[in-house]
N, C-alpha and C positions, 0 to 999 in steps of 0.2 A: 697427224703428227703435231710437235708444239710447236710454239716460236718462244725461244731461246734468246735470252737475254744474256749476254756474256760481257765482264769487265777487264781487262788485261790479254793483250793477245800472243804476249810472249812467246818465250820460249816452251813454259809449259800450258796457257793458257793456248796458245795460234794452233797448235796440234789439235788439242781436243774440240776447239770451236770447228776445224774443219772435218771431224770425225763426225760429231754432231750434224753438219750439212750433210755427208758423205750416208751418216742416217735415214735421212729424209727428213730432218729438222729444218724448220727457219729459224739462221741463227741471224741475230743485231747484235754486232761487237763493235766497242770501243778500246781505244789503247790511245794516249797521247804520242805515241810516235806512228808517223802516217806511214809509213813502210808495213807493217805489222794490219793497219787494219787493210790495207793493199793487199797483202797474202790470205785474207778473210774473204774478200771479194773473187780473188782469181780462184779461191775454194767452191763459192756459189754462194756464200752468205753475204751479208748486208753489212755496211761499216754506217756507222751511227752517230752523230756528227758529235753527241757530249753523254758524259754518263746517263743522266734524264733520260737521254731518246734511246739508247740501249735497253733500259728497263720499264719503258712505256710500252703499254700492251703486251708486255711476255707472259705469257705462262709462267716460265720459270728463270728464275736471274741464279748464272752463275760467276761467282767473282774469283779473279785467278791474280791479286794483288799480293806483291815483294813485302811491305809495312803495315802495320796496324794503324799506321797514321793516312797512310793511302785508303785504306779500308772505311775509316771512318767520315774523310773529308767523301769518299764519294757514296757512302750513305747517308749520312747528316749533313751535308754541305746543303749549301743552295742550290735549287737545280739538281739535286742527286735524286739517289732511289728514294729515300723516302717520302720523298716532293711529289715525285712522279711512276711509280712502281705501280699495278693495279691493287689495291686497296681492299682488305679483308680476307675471309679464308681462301680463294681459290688462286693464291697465287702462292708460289714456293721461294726460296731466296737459300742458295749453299754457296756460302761461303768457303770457298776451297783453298785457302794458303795455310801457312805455319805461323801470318802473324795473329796477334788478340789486341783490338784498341784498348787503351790505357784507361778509359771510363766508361761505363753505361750511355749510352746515346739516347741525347733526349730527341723524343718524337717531333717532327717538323708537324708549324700546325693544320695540317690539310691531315696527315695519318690519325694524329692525336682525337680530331675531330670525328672520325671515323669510327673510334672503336668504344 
């Protein structure tokens, strides 16, 4: 099975993170409100203490983010996925909301280095 990297554990993100456990996945979820990554753990999955360590070492990062601006601060941020995400082809990244950042995300330089 994988380990799952999941961003958002809302409303619709906390269901499917715990489906994923309920799978036989390792999921590592993050959510800023600590309630939310609470119902991840009593699921059987892992609460992740910042986006970074959510998408460290996953397989595959799923992001269940409300804004385009949420989206992009925790992929291009500092300390985000693309800081810290595993690096080159073997790793997956779906983006799962209805929003779209406002600009092309420039590569943090550890990825940029990479490719």
């Amino acid at each position: 099975m994988a380990t799952i990297g999941f961003l958002g554990l809302g409303n619709m993100g906390g269901p499917m993170a715990a489906n994923l456990v309920k799978a036989g996945h390792t999921v590592q979820g993050f959510d800023f409100v600590a309630a939310a990554r609470d119902k991840l753990v009593a699921a059987g999955g892992r609460a992740a203490a910042d986006v970074g360590a959510a998408a460290e070492g996953a397989d595959v990062l799923v992001s269940m983010l409300p804004e385009g601006r949420h989206v992009e601060e925790a992929y291009a941020g500092v300390g985000g996925v693309f800081d810290r995400a595993n690096p080159g082809p073997s790793s997956s990244t779906a983006p799962l909301s209805r929003s779209t950042p406002r600009a092309r995300w420039p590569a943090s330089p550890r990825h940029a280095a990479s490719r």
